[in-house]
CHARMM-style PDB file with segment names, atoms N, HN, CA, C and O in Angstrom:
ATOM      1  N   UNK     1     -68.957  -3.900 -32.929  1.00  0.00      PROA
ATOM      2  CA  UNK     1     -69.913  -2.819 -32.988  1.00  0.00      PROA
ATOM      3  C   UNK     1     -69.709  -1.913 -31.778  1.00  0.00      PROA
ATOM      4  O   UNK     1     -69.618  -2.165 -30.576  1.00  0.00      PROA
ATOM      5  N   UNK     2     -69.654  -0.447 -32.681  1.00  0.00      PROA
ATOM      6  HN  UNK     2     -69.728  -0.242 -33.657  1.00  0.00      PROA
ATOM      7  CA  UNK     2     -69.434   0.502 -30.985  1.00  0.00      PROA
ATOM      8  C   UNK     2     -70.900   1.033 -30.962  1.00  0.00      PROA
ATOM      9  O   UNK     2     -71.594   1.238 -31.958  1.00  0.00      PROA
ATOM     10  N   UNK     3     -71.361   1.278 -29.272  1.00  0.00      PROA
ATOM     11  HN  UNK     3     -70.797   1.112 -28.463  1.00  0.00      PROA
ATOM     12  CA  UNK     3     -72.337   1.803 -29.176  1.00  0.00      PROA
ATOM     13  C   UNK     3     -72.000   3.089 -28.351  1.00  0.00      PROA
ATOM     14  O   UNK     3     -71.178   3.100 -27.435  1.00  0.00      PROA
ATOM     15  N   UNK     4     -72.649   4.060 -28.729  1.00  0.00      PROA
ATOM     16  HN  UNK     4     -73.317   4.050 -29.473  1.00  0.00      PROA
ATOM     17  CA  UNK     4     -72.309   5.136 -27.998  1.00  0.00      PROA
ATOM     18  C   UNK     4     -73.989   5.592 -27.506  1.00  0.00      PROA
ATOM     19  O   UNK     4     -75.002   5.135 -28.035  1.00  0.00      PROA
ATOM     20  N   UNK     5     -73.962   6.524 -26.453  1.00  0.00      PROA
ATOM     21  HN  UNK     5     -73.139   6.895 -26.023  1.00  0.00      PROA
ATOM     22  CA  UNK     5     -75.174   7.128 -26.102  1.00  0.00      PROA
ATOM     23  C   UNK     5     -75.193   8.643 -25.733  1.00  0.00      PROA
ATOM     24  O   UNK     5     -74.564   9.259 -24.872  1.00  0.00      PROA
ATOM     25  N   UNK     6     -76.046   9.022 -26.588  1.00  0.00      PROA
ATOM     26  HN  UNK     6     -76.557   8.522 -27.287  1.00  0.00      PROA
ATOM     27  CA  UNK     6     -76.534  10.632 -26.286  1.00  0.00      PROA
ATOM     28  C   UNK     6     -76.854  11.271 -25.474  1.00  0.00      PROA
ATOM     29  O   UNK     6     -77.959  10.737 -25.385  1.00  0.00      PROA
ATOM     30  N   UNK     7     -76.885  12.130 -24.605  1.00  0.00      PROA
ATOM     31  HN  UNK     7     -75.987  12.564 -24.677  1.00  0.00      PROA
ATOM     32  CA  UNK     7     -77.640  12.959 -23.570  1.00  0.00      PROA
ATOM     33  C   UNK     7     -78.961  13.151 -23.736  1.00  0.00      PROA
ATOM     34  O   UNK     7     -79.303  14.130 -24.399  1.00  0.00      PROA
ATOM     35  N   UNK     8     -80.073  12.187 -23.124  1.00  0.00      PROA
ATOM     36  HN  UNK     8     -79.796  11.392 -22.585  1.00  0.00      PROA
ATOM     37  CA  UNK     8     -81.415  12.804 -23.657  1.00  0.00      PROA
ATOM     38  C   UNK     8     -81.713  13.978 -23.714  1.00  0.00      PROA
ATOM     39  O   UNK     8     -81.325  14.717 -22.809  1.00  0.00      PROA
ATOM     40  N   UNK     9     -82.719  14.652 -25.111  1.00  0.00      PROA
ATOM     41  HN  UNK     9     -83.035  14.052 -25.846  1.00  0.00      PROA
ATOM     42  CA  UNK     9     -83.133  15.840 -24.505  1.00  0.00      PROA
ATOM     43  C   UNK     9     -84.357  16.159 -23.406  1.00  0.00      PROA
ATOM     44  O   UNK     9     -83.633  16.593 -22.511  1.00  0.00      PROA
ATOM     45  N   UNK    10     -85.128  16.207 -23.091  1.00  0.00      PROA
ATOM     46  HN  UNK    10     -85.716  15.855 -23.819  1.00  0.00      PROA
ATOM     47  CA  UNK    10     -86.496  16.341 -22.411  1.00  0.00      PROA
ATOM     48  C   UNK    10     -87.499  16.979 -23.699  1.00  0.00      PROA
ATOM     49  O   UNK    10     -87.080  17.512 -24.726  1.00  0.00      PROA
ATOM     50  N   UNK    11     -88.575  16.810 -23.411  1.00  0.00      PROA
ATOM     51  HN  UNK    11     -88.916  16.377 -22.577  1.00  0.00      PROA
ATOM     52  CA  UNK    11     -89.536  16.992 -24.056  1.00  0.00      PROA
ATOM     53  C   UNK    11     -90.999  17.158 -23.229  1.00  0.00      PROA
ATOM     54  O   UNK    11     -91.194  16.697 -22.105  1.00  0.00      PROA
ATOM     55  N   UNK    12     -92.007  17.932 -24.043  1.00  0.00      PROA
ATOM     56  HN  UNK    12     -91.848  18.306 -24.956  1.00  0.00      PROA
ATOM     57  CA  UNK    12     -93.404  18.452 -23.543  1.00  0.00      PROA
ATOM     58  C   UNK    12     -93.865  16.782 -22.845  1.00  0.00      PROA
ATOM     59  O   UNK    12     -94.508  16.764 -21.795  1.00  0.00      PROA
ATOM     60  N   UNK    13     -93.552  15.734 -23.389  1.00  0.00      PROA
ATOM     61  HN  UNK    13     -93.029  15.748 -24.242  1.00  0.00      PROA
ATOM     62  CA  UNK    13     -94.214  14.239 -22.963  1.00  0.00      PROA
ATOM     63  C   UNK    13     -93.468  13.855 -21.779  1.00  0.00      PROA
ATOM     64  O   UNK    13     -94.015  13.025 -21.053  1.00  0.00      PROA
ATOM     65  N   UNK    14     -92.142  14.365 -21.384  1.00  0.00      PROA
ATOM     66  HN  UNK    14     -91.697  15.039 -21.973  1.00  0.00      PROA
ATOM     67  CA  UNK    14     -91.481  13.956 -20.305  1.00  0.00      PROA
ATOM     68  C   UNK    14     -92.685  14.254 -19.016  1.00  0.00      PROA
ATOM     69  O   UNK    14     -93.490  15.183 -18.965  1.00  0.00      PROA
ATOM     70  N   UNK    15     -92.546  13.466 -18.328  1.00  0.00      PROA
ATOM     71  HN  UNK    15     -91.892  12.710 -18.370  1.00  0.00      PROA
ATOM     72  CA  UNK    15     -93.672  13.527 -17.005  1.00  0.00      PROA
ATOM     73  C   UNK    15     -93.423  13.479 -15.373  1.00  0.00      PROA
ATOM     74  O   UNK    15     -93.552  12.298 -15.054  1.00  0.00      PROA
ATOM     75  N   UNK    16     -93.207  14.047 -14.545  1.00  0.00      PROA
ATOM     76  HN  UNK    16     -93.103  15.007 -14.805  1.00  0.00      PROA
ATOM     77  CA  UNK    16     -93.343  13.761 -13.201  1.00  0.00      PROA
ATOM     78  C   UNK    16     -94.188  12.429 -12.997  1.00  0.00      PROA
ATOM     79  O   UNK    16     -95.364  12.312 -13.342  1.00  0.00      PROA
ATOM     80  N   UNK    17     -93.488  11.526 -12.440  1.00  0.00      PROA
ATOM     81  HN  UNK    17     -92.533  11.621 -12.160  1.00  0.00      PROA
ATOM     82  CA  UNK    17     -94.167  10.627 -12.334  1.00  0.00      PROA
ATOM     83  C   UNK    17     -95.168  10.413 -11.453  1.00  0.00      PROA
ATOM     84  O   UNK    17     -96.108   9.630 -11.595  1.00  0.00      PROA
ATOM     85  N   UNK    18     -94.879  11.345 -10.259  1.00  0.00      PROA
ATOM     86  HN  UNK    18     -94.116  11.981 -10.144  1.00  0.00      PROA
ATOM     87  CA  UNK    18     -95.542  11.567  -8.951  1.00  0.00      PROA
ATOM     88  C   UNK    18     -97.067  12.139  -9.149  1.00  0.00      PROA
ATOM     89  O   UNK    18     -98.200  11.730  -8.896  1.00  0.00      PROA
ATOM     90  N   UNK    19     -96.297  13.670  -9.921  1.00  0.00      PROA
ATOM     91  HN  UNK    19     -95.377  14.002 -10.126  1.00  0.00      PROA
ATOM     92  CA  UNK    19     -97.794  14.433 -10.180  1.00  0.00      PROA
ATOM     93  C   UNK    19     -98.167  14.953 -11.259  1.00  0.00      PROA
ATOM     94  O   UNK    19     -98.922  15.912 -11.410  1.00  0.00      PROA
ATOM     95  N   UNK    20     -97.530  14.194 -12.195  1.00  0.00      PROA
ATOM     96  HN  UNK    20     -96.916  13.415 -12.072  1.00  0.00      PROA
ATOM     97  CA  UNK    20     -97.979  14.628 -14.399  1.00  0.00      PROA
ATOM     98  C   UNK    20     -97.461  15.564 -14.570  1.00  0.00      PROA
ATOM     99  O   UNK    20     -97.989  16.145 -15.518  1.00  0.00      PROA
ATOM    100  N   UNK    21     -96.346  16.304 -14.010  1.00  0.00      PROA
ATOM    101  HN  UNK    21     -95.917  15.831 -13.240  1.00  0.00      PROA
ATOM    102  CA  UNK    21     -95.962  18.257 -14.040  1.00  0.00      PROA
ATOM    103  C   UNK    21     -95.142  17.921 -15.298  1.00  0.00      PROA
ATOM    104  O   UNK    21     -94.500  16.871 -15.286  1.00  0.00      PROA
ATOM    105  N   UNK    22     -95.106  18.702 -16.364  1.00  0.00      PROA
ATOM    106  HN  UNK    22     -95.628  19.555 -16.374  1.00  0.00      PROA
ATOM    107  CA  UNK    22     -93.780  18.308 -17.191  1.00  0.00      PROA
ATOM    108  C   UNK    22     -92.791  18.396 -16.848  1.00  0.00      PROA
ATOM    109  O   UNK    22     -92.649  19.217 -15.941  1.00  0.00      PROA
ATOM    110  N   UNK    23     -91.616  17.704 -17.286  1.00  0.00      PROA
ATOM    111  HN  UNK    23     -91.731  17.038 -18.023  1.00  0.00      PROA
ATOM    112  CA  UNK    23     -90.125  17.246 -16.728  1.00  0.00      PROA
ATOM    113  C   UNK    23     -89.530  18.333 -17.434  1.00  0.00      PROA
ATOM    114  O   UNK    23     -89.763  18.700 -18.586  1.00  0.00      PROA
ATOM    115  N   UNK    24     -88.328  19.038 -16.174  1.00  0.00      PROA
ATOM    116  HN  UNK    24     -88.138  18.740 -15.239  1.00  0.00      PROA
ATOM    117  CA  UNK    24     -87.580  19.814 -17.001  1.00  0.00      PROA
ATOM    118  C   UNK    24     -86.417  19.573 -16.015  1.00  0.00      PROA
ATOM    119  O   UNK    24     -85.815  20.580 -15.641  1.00  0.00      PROA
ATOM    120  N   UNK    25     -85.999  18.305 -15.521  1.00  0.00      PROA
ATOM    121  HN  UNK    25     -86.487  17.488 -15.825  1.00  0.00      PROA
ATOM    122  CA  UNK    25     -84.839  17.841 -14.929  1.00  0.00      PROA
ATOM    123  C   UNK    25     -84.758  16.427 -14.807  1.00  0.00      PROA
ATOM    124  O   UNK    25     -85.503  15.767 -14.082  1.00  0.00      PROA
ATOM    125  N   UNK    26     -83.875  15.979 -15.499  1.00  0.00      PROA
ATOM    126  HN  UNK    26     -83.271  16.515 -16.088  1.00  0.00      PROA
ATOM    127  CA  UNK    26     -83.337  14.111 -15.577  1.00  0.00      PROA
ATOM    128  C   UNK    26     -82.799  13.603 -14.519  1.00  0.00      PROA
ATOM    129  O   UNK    26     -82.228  14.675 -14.314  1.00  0.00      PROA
ATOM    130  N   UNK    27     -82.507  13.069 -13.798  1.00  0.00      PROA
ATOM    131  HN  UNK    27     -82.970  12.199 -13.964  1.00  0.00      PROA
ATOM    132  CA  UNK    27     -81.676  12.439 -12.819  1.00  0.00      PROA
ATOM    133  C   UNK    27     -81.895  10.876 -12.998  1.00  0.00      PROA
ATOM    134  O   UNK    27     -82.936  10.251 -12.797  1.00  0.00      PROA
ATOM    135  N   UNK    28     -80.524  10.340 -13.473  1.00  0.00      PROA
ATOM    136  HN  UNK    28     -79.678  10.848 -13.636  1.00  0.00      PROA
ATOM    137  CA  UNK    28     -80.461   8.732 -13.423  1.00  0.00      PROA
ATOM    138  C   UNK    28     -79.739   8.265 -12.163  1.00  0.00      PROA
ATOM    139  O   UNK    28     -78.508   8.262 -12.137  1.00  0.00      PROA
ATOM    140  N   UNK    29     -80.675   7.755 -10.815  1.00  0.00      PROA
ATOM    141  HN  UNK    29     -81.675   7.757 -10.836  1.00  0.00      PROA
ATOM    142  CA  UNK    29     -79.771   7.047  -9.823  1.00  0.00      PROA
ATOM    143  C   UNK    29     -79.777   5.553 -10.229  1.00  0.00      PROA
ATOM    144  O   UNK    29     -79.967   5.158 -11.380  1.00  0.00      PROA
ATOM    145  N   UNK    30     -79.601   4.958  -9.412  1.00  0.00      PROA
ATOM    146  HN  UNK    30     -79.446   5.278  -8.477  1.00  0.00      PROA
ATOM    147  CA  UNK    30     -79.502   3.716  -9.682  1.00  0.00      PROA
ATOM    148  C   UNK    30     -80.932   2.902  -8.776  1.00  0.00      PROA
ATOM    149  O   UNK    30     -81.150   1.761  -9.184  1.00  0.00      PROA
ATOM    150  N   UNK    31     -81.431   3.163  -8.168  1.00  0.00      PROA
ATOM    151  HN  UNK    31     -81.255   4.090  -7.837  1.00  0.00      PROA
ATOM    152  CA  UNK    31     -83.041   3.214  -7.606  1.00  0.00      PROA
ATOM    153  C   UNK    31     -83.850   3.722  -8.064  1.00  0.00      PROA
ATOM    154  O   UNK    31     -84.888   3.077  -8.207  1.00  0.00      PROA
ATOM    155  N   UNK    32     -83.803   5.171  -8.546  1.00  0.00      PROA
ATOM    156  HN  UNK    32     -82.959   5.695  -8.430  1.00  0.00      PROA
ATOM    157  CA  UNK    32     -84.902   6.074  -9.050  1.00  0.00      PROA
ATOM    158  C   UNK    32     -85.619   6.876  -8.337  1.00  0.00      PROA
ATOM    159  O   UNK    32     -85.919   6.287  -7.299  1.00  0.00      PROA
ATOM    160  N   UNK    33     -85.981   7.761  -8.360  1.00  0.00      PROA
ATOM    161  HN  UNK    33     -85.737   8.239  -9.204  1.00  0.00      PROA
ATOM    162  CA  UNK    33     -86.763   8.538  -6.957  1.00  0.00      PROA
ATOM    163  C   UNK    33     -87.346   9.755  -8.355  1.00  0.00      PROA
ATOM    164  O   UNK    33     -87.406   9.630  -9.578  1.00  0.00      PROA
ATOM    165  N   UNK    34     -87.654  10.766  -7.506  1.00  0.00      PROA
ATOM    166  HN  UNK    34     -87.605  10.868  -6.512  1.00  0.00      PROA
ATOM    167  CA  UNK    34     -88.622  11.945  -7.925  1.00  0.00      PROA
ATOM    168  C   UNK    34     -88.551  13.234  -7.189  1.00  0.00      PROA
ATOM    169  O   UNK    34     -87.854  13.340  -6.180  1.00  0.00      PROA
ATOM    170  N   UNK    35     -89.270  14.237  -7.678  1.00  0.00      PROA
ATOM    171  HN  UNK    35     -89.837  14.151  -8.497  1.00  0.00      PROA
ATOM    172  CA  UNK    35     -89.252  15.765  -7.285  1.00  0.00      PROA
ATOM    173  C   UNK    35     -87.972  16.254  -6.717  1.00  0.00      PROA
ATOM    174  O   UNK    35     -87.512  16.227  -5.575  1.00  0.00      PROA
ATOM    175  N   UNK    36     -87.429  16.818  -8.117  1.00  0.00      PROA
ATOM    176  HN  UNK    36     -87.803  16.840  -9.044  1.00  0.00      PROA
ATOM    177  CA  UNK    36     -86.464  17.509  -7.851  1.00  0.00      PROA
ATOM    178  C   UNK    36     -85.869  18.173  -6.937  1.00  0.00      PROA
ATOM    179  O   UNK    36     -84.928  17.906  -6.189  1.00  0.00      PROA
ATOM    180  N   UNK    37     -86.979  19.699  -7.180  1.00  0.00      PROA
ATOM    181  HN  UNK    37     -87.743  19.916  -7.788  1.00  0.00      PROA
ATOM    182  CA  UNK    37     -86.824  20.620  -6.033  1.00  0.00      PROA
ATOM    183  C   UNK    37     -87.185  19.818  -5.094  1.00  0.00      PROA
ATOM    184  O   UNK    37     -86.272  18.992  -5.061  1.00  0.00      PROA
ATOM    185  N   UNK    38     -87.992  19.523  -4.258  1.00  0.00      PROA
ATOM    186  HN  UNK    38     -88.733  20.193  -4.285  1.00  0.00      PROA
ATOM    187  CA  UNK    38     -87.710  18.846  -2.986  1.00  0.00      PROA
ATOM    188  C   UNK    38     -86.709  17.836  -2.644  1.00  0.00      PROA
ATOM    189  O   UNK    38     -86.615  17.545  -1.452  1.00  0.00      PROA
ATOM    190  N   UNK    39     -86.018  17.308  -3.408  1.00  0.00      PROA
ATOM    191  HN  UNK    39     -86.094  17.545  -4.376  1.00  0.00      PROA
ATOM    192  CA  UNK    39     -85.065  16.089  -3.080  1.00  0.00      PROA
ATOM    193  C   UNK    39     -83.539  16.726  -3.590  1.00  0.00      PROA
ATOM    194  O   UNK    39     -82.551  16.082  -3.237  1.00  0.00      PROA
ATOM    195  N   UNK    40     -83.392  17.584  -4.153  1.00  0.00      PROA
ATOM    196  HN  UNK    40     -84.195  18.108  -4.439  1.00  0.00      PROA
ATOM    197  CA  UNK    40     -82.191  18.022  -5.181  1.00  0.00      PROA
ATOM    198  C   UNK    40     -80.664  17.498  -4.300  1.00  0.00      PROA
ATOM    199  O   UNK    40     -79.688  16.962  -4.825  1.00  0.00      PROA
ATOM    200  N   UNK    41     -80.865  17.890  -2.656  1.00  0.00      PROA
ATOM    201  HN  UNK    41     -81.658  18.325  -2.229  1.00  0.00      PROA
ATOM    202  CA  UNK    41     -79.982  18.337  -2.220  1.00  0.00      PROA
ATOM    203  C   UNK    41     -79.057  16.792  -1.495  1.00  0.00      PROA
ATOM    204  O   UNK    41     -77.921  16.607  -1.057  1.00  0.00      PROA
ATOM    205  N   UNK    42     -80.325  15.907  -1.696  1.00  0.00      PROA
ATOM    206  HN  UNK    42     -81.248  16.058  -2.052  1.00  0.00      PROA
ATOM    207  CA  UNK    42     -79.937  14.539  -1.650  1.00  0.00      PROA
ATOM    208  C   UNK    42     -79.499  13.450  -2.614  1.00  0.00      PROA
ATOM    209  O   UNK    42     -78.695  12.528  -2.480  1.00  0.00      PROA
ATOM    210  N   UNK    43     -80.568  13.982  -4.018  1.00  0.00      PROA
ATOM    211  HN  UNK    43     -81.221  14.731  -4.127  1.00  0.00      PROA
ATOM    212  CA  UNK    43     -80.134  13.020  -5.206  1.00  0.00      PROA
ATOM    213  C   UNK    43     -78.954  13.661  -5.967  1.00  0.00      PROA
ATOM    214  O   UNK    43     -78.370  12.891  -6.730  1.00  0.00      PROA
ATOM    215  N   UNK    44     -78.367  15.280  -5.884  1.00  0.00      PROA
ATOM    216  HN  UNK    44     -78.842  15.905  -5.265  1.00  0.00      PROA
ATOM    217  CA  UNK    44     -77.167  15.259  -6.641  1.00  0.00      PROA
ATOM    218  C   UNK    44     -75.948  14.666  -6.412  1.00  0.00      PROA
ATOM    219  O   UNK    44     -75.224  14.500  -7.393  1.00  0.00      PROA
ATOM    220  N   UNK    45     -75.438  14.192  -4.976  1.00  0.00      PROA
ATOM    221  HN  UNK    45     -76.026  14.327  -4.179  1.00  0.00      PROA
ATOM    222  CA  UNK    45     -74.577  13.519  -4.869  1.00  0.00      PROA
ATOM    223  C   UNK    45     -74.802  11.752  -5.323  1.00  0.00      PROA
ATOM    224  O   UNK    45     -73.784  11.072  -5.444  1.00  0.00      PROA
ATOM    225  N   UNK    46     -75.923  11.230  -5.509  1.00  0.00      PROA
ATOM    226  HN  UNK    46     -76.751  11.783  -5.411  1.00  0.00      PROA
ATOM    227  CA  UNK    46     -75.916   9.731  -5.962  1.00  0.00      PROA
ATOM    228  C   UNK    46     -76.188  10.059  -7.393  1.00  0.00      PROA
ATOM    229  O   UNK    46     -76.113   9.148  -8.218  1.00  0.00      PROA
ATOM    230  N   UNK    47     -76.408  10.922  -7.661  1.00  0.00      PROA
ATOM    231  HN  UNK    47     -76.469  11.661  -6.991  1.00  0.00      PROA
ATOM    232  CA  UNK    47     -77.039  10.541  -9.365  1.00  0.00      PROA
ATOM    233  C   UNK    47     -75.983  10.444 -10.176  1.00  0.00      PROA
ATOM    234  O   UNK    47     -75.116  11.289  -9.952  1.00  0.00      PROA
ATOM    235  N   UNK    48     -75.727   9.555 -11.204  1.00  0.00      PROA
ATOM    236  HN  UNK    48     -76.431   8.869 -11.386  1.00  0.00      PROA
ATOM    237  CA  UNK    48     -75.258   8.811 -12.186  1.00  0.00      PROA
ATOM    238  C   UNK    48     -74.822   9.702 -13.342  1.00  0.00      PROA
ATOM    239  O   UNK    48     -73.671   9.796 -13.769  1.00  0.00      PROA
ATOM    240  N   UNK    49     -76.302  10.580 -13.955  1.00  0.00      PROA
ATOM    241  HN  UNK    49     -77.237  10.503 -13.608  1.00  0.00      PROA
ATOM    242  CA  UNK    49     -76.329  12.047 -14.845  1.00  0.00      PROA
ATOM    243  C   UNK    49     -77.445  12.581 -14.240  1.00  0.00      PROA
ATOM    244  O   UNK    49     -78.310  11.923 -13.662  1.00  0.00      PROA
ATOM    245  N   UNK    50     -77.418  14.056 -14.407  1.00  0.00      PROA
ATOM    246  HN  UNK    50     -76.715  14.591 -14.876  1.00  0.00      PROA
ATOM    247  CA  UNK    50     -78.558  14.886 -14.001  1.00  0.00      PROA
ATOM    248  C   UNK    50     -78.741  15.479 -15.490  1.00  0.00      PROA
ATOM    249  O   UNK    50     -77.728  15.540 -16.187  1.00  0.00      PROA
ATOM    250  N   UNK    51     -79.502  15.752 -15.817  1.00  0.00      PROA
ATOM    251  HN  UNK    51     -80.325  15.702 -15.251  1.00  0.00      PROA
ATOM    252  CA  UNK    51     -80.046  16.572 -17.586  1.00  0.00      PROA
ATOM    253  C   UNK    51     -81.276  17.506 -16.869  1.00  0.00      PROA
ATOM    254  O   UNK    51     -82.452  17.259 -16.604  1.00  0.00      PROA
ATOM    255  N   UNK    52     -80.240  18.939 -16.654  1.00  0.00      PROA
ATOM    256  HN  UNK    52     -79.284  19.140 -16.870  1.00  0.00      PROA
ATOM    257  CA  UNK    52     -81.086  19.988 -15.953  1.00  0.00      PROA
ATOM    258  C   UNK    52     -81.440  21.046 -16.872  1.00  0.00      PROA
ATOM    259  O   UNK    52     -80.576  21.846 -17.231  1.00  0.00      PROA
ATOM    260  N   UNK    53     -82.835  21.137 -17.357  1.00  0.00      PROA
ATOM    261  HN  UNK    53     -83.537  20.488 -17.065  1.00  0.00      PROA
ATOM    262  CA  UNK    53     -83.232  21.623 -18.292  1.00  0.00      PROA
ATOM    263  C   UNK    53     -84.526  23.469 -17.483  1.00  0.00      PROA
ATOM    264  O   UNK    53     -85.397  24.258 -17.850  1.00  0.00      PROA
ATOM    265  N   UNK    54     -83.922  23.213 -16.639  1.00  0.00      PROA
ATOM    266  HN  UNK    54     -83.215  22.572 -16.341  1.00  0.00      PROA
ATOM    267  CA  UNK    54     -85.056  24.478 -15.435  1.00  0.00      PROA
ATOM    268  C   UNK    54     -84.613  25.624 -16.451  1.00  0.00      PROA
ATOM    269  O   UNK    54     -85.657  26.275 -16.411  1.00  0.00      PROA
ATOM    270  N   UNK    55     -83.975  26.171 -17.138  1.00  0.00      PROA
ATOM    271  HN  UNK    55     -83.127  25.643 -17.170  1.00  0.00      PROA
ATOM    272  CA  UNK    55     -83.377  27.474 -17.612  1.00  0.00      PROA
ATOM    273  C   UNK    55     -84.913  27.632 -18.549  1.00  0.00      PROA
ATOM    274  O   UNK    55     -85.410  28.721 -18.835  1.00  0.00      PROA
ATOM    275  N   UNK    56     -85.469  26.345 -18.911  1.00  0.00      PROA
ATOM    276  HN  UNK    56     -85.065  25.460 -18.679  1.00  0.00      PROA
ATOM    277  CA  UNK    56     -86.572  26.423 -19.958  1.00  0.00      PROA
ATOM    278  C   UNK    56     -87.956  27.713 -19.211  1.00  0.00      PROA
ATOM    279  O   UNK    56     -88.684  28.539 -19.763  1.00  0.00      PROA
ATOM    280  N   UNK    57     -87.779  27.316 -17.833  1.00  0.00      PROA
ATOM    281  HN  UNK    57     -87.189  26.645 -17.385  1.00  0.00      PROA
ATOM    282  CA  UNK    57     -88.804  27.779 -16.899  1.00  0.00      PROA
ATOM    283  C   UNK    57     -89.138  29.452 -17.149  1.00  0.00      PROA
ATOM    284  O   UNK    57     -90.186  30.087 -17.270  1.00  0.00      PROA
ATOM    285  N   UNK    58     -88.044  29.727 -17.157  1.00  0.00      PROA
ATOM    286  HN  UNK    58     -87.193  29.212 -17.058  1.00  0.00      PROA
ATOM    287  CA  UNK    58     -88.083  31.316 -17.047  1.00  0.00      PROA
ATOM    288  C   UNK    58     -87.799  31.915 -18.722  1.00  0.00      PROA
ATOM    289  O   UNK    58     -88.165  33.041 -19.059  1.00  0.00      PROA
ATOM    290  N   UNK    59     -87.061  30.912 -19.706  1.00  0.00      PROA
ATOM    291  HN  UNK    59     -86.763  29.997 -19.433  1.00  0.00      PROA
ATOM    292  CA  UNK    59     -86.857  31.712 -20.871  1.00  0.00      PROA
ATOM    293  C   UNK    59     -87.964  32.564 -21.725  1.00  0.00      PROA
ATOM    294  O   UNK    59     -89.163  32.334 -21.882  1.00  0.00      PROA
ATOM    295  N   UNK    60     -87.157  33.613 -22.215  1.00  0.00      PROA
ATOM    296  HN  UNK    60     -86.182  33.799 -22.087  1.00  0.00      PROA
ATOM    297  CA  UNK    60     -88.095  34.576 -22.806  1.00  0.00      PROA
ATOM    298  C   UNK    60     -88.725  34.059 -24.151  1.00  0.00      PROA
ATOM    299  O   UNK    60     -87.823  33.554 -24.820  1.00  0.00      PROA
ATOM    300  N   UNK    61     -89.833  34.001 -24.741  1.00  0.00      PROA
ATOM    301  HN  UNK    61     -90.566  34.411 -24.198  1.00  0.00      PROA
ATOM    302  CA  UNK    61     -89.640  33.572 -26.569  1.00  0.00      PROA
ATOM    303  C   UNK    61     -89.477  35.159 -26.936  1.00  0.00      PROA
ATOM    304  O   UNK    61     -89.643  36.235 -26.361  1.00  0.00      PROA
ATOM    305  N   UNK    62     -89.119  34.759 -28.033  1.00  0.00      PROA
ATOM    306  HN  UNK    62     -88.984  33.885 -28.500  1.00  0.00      PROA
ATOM    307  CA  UNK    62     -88.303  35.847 -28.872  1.00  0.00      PROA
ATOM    308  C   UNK    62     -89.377  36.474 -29.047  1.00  0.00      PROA
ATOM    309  O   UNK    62     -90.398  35.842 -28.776  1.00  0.00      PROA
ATOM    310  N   UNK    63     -89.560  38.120 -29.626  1.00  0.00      PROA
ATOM    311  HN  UNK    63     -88.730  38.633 -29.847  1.00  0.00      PROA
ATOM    312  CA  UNK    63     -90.720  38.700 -30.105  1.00  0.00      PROA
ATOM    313  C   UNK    63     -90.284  39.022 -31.852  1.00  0.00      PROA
ATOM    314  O   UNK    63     -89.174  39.020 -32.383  1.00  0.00      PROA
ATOM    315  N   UNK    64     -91.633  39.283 -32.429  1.00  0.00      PROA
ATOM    316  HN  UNK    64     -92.535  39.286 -31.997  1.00  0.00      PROA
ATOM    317  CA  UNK    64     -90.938  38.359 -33.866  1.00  0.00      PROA
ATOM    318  C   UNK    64     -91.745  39.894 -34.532  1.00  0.00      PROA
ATOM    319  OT1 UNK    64     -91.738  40.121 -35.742  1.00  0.00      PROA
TER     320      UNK     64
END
């Protein structure tokens, strides 16, 4: 049996664990830690995958 694994996506339920903010950046270390922006510049060199979803922050919705 092969197992393969997907890139999670994030979602409205994803959570800051620290302070409930919704998640719009993944980082798998091998410890675990929190807050992105404040930590970024330390956890991108250990992290495992990052699933950086910030582009969501600023996108426009379409006008219909």
């Amino acid at each position: 049996m092969t197992t393969t694994f997907a890139t999670p996506v994030l979602s409205a339920t994803d959570r800051c664990d620290r302070c409930g903010a919704q998640a719009y950046v993944r980082v798998v270390l091998p410890g675990g830690s929190d807050h992105w922006n404040t930590h970024e510049e330390k956890l991108r060199p250990q992290a495992v995958e990052v699933v950086d979803e910030t582009h969501k922050l600023t996108a426009v919705a379409p006008v219909e």
